[in-house]
C-alpha positions as CSV (number, residue, x, y, z in Angstrom):
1,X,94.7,121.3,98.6
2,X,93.2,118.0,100.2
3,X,91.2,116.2,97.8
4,X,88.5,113.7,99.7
5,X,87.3,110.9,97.9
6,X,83.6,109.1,97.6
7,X,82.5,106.5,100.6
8,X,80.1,105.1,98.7
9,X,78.1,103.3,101.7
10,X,77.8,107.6,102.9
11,X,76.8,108.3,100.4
12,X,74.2,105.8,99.9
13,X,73.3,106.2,103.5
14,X,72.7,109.9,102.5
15,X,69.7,108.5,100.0
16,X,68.1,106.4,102.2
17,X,68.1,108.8,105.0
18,X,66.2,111.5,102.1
19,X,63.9,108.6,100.9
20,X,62.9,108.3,104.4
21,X,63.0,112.5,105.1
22,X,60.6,112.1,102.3
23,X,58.4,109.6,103.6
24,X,58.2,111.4,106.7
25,X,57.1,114.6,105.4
26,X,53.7,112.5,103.9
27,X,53.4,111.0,107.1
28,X,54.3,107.6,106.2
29,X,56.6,108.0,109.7
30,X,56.3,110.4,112.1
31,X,57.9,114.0,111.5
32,X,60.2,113.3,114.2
33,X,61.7,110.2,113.3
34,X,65.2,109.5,114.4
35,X,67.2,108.4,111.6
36,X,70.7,108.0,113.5
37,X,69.9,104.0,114.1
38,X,69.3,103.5,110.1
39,X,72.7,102.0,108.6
40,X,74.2,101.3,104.8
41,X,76.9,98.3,105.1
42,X,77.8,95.6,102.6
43,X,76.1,92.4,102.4
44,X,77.2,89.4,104.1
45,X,77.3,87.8,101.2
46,X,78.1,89.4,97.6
47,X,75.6,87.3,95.9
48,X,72.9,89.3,97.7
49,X,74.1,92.9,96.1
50,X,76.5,94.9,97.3
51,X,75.0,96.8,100.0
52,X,71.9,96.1,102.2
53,X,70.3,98.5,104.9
54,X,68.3,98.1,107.9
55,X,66.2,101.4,107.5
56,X,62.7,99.3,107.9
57,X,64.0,96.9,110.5
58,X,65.0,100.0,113.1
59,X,62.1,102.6,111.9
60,X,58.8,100.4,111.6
61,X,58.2,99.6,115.1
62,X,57.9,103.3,116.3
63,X,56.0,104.3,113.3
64,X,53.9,101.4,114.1
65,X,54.4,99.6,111.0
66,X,55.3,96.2,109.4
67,X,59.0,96.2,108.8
68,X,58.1,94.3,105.4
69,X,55.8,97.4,104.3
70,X,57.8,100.0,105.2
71,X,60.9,98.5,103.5
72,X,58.3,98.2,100.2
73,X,58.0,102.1,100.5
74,X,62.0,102.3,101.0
75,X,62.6,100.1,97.6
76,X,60.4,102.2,96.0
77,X,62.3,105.0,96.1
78,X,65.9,103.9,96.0
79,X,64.6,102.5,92.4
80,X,64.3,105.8,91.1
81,X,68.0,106.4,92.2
82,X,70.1,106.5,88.9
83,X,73.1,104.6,90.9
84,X,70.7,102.0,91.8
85,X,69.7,99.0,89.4
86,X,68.3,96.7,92.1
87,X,66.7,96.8,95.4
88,X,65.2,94.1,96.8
89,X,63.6,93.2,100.1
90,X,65.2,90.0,102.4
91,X,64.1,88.5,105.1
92,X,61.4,90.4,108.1
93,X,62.5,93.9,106.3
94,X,66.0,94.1,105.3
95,X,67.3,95.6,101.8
96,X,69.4,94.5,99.9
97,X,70.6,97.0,97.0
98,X,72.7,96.6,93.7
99,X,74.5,99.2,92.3
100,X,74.8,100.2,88.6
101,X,78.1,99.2,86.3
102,X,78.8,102.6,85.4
103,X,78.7,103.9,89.4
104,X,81.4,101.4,90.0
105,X,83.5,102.8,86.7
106,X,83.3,105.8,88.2
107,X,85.0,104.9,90.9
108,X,88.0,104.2,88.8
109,X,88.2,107.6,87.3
110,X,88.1,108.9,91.1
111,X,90.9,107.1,91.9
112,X,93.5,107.9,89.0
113,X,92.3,111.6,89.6
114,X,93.1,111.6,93.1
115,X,96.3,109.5,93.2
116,X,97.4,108.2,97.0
117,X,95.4,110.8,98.2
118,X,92.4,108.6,97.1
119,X,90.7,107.8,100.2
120,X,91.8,111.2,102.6
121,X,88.8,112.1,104.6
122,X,87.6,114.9,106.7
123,X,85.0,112.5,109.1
124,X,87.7,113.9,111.8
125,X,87.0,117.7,111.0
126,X,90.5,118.9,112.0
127,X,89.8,117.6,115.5
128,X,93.0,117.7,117.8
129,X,94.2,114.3,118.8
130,X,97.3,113.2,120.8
131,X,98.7,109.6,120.2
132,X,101.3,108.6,122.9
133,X,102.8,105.7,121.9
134,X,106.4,103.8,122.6
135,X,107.5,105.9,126.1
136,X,109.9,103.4,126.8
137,X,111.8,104.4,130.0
138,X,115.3,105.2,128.5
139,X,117.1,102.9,130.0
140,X,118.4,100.7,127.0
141,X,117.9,99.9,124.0
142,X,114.4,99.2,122.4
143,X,113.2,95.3,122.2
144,X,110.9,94.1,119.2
145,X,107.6,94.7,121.8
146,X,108.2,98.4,121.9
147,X,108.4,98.2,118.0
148,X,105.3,96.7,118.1
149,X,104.1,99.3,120.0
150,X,106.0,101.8,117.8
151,X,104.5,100.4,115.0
152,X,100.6,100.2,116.0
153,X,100.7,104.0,117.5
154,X,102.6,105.3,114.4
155,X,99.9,104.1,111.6
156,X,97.4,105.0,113.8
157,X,98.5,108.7,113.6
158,X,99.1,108.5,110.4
159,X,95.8,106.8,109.3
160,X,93.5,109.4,111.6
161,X,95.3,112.3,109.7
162,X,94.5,110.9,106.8
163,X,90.8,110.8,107.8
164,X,90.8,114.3,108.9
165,X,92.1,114.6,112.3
166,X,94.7,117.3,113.5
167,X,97.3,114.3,114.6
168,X,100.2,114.9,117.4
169,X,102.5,112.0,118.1
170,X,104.0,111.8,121.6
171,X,106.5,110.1,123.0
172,X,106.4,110.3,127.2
173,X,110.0,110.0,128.6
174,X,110.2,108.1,132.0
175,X,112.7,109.8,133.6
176,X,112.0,110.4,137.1
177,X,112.0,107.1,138.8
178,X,114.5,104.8,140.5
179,X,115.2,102.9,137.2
180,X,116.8,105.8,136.0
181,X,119.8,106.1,139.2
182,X,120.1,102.6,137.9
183,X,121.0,103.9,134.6
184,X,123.7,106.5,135.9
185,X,125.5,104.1,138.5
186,X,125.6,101.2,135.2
187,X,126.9,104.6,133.1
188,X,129.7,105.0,135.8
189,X,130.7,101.5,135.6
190,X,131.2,101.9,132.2
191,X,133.2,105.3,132.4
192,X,135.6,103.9,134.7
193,X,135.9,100.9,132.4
194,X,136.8,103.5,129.8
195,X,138.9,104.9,131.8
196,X,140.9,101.5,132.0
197,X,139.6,100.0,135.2
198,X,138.6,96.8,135.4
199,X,135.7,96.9,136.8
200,X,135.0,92.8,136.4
201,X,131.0,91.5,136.1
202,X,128.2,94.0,136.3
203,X,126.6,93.9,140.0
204,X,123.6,92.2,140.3
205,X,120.5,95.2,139.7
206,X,122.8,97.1,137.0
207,X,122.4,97.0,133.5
208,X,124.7,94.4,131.8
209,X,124.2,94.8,128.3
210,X,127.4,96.5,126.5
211,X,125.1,99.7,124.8
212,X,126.6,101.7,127.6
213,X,130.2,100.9,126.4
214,X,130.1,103.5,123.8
215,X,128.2,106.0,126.1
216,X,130.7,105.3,128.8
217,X,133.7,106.5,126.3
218,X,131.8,109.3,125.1
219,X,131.5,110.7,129.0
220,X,135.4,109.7,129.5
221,X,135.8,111.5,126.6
222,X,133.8,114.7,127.8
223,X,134.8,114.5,131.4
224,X,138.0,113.3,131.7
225,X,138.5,111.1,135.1
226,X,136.2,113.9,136.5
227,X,134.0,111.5,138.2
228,X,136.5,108.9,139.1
229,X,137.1,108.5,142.8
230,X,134.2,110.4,143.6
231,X,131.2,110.2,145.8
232,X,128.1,109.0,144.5
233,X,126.4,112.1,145.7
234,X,128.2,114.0,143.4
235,X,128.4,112.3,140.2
236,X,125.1,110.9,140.4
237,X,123.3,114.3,138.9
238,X,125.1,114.8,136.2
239,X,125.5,111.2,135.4
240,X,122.2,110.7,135.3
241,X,121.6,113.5,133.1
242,X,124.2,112.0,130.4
243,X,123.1,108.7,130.5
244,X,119.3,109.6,129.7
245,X,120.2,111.9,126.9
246,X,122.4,109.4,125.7
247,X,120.0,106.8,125.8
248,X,117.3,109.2,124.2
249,X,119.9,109.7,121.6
250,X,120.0,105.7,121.4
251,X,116.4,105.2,121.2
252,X,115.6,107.8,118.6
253,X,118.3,106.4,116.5
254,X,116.3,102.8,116.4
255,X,112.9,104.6,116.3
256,X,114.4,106.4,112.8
257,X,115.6,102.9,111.6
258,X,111.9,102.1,111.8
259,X,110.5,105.1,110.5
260,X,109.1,106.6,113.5
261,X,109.1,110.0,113.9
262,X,107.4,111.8,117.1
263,X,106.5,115.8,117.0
264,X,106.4,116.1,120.5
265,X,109.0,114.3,123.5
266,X,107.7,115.6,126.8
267,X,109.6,114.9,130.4
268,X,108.4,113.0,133.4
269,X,111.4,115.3,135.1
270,X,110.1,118.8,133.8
271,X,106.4,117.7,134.4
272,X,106.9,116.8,138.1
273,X,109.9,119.5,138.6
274,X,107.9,122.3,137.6
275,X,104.9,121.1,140.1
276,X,102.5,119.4,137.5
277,X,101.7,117.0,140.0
278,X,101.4,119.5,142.8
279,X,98.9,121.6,140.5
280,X,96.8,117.4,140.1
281,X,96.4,117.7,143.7
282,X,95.2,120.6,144.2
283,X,92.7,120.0,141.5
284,X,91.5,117.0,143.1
285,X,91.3,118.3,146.7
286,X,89.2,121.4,145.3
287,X,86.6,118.8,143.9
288,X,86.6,116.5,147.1
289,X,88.2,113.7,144.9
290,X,91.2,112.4,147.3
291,X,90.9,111.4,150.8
292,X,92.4,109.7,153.6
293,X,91.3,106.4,153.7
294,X,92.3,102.8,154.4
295,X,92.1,99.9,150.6
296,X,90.7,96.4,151.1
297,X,93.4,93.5,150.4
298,X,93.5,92.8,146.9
299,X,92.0,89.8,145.5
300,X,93.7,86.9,146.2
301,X,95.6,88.4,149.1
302,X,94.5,87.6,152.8
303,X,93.7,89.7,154.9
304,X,96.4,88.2,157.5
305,X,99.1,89.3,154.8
306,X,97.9,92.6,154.0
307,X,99.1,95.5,156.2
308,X,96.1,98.0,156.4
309,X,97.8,101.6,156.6
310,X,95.9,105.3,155.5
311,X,96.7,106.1,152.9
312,X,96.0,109.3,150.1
313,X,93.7,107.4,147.8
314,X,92.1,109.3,144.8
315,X,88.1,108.4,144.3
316,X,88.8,106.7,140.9
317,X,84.8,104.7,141.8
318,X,83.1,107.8,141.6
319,X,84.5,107.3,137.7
320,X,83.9,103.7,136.8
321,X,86.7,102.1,138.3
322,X,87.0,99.2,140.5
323,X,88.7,100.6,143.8
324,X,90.0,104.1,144.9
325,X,93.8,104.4,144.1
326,X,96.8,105.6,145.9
327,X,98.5,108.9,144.8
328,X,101.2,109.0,147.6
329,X,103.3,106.4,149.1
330,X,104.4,105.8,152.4
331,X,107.5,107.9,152.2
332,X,105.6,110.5,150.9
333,X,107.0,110.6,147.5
334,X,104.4,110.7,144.7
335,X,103.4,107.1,142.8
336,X,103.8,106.9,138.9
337,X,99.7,107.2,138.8
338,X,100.2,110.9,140.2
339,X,102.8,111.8,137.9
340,X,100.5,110.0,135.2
341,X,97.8,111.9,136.5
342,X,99.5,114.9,135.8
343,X,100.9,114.1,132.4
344,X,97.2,113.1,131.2
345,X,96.1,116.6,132.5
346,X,99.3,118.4,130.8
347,X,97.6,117.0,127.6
348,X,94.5,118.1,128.2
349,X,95.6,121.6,129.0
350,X,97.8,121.2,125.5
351,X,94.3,121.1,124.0
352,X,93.8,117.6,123.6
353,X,90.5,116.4,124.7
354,X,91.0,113.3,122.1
355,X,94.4,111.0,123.6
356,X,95.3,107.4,122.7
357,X,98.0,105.6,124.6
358,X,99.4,102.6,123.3
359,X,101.0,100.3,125.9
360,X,102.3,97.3,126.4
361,X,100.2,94.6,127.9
362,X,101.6,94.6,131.5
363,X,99.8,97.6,131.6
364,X,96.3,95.9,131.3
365,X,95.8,96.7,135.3
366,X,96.2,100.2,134.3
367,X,93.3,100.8,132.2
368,X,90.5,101.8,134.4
369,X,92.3,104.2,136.4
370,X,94.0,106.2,134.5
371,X,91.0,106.1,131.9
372,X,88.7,107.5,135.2
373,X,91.7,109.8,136.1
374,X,90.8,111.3,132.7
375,X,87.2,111.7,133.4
376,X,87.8,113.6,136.8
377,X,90.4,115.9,135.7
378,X,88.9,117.1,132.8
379,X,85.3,117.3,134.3
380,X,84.7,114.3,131.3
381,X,85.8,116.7,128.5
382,X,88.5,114.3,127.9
383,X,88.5,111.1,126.3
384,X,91.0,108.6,126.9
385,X,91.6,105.2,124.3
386,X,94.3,102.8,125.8
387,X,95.4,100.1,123.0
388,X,97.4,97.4,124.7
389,X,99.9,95.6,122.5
390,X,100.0,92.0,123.6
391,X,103.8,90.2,123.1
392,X,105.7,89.3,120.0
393,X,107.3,86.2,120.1
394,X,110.4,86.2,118.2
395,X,111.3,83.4,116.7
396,X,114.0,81.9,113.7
397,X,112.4,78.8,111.8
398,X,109.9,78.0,114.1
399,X,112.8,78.0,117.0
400,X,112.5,80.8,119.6
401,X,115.1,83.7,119.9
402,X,115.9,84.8,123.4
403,X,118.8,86.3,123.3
404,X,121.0,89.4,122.4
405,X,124.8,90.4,122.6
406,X,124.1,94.3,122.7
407,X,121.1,93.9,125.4
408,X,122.1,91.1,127.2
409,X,119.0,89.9,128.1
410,X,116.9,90.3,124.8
411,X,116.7,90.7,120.9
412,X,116.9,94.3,120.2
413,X,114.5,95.9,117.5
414,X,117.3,97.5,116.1
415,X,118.9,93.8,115.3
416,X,115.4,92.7,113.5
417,X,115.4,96.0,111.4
418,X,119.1,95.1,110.4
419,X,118.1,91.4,109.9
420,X,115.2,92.0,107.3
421,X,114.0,95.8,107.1
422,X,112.2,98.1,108.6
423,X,109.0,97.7,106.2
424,X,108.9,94.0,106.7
425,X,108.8,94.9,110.2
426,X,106.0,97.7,110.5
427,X,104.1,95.2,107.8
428,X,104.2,92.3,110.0
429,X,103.5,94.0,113.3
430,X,100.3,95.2,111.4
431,X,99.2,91.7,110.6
432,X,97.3,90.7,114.1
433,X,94.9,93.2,116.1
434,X,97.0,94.9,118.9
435,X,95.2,92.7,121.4
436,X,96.3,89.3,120.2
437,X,100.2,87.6,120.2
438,X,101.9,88.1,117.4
439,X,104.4,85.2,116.3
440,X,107.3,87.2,114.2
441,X,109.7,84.5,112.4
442,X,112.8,86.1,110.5
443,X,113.1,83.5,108.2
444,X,108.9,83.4,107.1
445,X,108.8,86.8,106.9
446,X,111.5,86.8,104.1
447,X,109.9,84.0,102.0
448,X,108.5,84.7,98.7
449,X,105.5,83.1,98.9
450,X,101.5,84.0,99.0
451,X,101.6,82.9,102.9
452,X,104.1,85.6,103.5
453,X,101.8,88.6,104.0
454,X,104.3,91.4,102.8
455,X,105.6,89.7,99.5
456,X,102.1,88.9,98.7
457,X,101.1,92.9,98.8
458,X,104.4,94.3,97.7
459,X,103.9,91.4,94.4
460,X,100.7,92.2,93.5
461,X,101.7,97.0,93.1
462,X,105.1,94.8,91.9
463,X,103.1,92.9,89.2
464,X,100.9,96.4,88.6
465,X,104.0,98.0,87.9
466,X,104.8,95.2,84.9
467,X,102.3,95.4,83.4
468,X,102.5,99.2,83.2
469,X,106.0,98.3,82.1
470,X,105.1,96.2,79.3
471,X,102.2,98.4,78.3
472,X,104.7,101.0,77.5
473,X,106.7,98.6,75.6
474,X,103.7,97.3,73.3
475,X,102.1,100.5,73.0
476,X,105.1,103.1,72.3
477,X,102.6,105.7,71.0
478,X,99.9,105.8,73.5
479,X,100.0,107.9,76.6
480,X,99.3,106.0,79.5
481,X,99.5,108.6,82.6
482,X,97.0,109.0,84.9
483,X,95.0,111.8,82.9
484,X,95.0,109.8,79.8
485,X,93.7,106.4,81.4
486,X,90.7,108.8,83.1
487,X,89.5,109.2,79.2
488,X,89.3,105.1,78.8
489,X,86.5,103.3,78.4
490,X,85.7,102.0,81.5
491,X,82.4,100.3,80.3
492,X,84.7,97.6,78.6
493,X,85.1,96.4,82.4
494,X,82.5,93.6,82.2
495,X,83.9,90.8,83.7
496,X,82.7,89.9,87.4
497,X,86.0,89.4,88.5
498,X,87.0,92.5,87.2
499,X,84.2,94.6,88.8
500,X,84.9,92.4,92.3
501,X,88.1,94.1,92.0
502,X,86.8,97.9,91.2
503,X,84.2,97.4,94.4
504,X,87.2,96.3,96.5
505,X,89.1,99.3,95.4
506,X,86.3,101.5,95.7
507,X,85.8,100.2,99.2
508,X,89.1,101.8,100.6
509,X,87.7,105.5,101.5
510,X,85.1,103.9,103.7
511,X,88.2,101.5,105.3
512,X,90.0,104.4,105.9
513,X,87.1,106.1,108.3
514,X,86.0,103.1,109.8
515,X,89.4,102.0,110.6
516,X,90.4,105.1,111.7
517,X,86.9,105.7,114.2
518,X,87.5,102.2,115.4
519,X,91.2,102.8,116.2
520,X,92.6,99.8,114.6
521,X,95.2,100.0,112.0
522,X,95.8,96.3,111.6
523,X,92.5,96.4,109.3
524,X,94.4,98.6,106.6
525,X,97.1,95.5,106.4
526,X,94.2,93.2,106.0
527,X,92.3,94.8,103.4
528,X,95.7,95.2,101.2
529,X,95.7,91.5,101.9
530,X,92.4,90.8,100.4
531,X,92.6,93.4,97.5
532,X,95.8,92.0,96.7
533,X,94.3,88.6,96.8
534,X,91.2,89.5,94.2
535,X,94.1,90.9,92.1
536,X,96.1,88.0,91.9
537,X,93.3,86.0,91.0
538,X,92.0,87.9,88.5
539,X,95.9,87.6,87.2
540,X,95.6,83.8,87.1
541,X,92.0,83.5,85.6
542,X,93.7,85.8,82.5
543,X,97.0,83.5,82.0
544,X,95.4,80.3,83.0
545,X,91.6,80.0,82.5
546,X,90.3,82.7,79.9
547,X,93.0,84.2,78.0
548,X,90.3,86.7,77.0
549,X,90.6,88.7,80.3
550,X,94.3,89.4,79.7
551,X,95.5,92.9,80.7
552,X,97.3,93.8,77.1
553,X,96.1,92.8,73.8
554,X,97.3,94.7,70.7
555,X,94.5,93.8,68.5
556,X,91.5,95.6,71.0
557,X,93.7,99.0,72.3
558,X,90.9,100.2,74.0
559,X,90.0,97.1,76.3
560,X,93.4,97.7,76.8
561,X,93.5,101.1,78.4
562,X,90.6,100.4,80.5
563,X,92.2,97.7,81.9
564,X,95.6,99.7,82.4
565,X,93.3,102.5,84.4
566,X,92.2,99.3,86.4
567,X,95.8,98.0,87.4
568,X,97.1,101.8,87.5
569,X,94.1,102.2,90.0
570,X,95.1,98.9,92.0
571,X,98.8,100.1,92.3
572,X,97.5,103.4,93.8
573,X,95.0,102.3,96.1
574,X,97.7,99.7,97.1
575,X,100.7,102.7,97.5
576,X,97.8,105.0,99.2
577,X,97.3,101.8,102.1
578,X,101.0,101.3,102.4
579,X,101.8,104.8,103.1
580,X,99.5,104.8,105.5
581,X,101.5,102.1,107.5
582,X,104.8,103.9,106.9
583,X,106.1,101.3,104.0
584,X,107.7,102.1,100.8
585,X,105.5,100.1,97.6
586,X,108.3,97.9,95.7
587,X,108.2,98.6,91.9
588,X,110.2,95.5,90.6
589,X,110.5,92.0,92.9
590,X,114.0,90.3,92.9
């Protein structure tokens, strides 16, 4: 059973939006009022109340009222709301609402009832939705910008299932380009090595790091010297073949060190072998969407440097991109937008008409075609989100690090989840939007300090869990689980600082959906930042400033309880965010 949870600005949405059916049934506005414009949010400012809408400000001028009058006929209404203590008008016609002690207790009871299921919405009704993320091509292993990627694609899935969506995560495997021979003739040199040939330095436009060593012994070890003193043509096949299944082996192995798990791998190989793309082109030519035709130099190219040539072009204008784009090149093999363009269709024929794709941001170029590629193959019953991960500069105390003994040419992920974890790494990735650079330094990101963003989370369900520790302790004879906190009295809570905290905590069902419609998981990592933050603050205010607002005190047992239901409420809501981004709540801090 899938227990959903209050979003409070919903649900006072859902008054306002009956004040207003009301008002509209005595004419006040017109019977036919649209109310999708009218919007609950909270305040820019706390002091104002804790949620303000802009009913009046988007209704009056078509009813062909005052904003100010209308919003008078709105206050009047909410006031008769139980939840509501105050409503008061602000500005031309805005509303600003304050909401009742005992609404925000209740809040509390919702959360220990629910556990880490607190938040879990059904905004996404069971909708299907495909999230592509990592496809790196398997030639190697994986460096730290395809855990980035990894990262950002793999609590996005997980945060639109838990607000409702029907979630498949995909991993694409390039395996059909000329990278790929690359990959089999470096496997070969490696074989023969195995074999005991010296086979000196790597050739210039082979892979030189030493993660084919291993894979090179395993084929010696399968093949014998099979393939020694062969021709090319022959061993490249079943080379090639090897090497991507070993590499696929490889690359799964570091995705599992991160915590990454994909439902579905699909094949560039199978896809174009069993005539996907063929199928994309016939599509298109049935619907007068590819032509002959000659492109324009691209910007910043003159024209005295660009060779003009016909060639297959796909009418990607017609669908909101900048120019047509070629499906063919000149030696008649398909380019990697055909064989995209298939892939995307695949998914839509899978029964995805929802599909994020999270790339890297050499891909930026990419966008608008494939996003109008979409449109035309589906006939717009599709819907494409791309989420491009900008670089991760690696770095170890403030100095940068470039290079790698297993790669060769880079830091491997797998090295930075053996230096300091995998949940300090899908934390950190988490702690800039996808769009923006994300400095990663080994040495800050192990600190134990409140400018570490990880230790500051993982202390503050840590400190929870003392408390809960210590409550045991003191209180040998009181039952403390989740069902007996619910029966506490919450209306002991007075303190602003500890409501602040309740309304934060209360605040995490309507994170979840708006993170999850916006497609942005890095928000879940902030709000654990600021939650955390009200937490600790409320922690130093009790030890430092007003010993009155301690969590335990023997001599008033219940204040007690209702402030254990408070931290046993924080340490959920924390655990509930954390498994969302894949990492494990710590229970004790060493």
């Amino acid at each position: 059973m899938t227990l959903t949870t209050l979003n409070h600005f919903e649900y006072m949405r859902d008054c306002v939006v009956e004040i207003l059916t009301g008002l509209a049934s005595t004419g006040t506005l017109p019977a036919d009022t649209d109310f999708s414009r009218v919007s609950v949010e909270p305040t820019r400012d706390p002091k104002h109340g804790d949620i303000a809408t802009n009913a009046a400000m988007v209704l009056a001028k078509p009813a062909g009222l005052k904003p100010h009058d209308l919003a008078g006929d709105i206050v009047a209404g909410l006031k008769n709301i139980d939840a509501v203590t105050s409503a008061e008008i602000a500005g031309p016609g805005f509303i600003n609402i304050v909401l009742a002690d005992d609404f925000w207790h209740a809040r509390l009871g919702e959360v220990l009832a629910a556990g880490t299921q607190y938040g879990t919405s059904q905004i996404g009704n069971g909708k299907k939705i495909n999230v592509e993320y990592v496809s790196a091509n398997p030639t190697g292993p994986m460096h730290v910008g395809h855990g980035r990627g990894a990262v950002i694609g793999d609590v996005l899935a997980n945060l639109l299932a838990k607000a409702g969506y029907d979630v498949t995560k995909e991993y694409y495997i390039n395996d059909a380009g000329a990278q790929i021979d690359v990959l089999a003739r470096s496997l070969h040199r490696r074989y023969l090595e195995a074999l005991g040939e010296d086979i000196g330095e790597m050739p210039e436009g082979l892979y030189p790091g030493d993660y084919l060593v291993g894979a090179g012994k395993d084929l010696a070890g399968r093949d014998g010297d099979k393939w020694q003193g062969v021709d090319e043509e022959n061993w490249l096949g079943p080379i090639r073949d090897f090497a991507i299944d070993a590499m696929m082996d490889l690359i799964r192995e570091d995705l599992a060190a991160l915590g990454v798990e994909h439902n579905t791998f699909s094949s560039e190989r199978v896809l174009v072998g069993g005539g996907g793309v063929d199928a994309v082109m016939k599509t298109l030519e049935d619907r007068d969407l590819i032509y002959t035709g000659v492109l324009a130099p691209p910007k910043g190219k003159k024209p005295e440097d660009w060779e003009e040539r016909p060639q297959t072009l796909f009418r990607a204008t017609n669908f909101g991109d900048d120019v047509d784009r070629p499906v063919k090149k000149s030696d008649g093999s398909w380019t990697y937008f055909a064989t995209d363009m298939a892939y995307h269709l695949d998914k839509f024929n899978r029964g995805f008409a929802g599909m994020i794709d999270v790339w890297g941001a050499d891909h930026g170029g990419y966008v608008k075609r494939m996003q109008a590629a979409v449109k035309a193959l589906t006939e717009e019953g599709g819907e494409l989100d791309i989420k491009l991960c900008q670089m991760v500069n690696l770095m170890d105390k403030g100095e940068p690090v470039k290079m790698s003994k297993r790669a060769g040419t880079f830091v491997t992920l797998r090295e930075v989840i053996d230096e300091v974890g995998k949940d300090v790494v899908r934390f950190i990735m988490l702690t800039r939007k996808n769009d923006a650079q994300l400095d990663f330094d080994l040495t800050k990101v192990m600190e134990q300090s409140r400018d570490n963003p990880v230790f500051y989370v993982q202390y503050s369900h840590a400190r929870c869990c003392s408390v809960l520790r210590h409550a045991g302790e003191m209180f040998e004879t009181t039952e403390i689980s989740n069902e007996a906190l619910q029966k506490a009295d919450f209306n002991r809570l007075t303190d602003s600082a500890e409501l602040a905290l309740i309304k934060m905590m209360a605040a995490w069902p309507q994170m979840v959906e708006s993170a999850a419609e916006a497609h942005e998981p890095h928000r879940i990592a902030y709000y654990l930042h600021d939650v955390s933050a009200a937490f600790h603050a409320l922690w130093t205010k009790g030890s430092k400033d007003d010993t009155s607002l301690r969590f335990l005190s023997e001599e008033d047992r219940p204040l007690t309880l209702a402030r254990l239901a408070m931290v046993k409420a924080l340490a959920t809501v924390i655990a509930s965010g954390l498994e969302v981004m894949g990492v494990v709540p710590v229970e004790e801090m060493r």
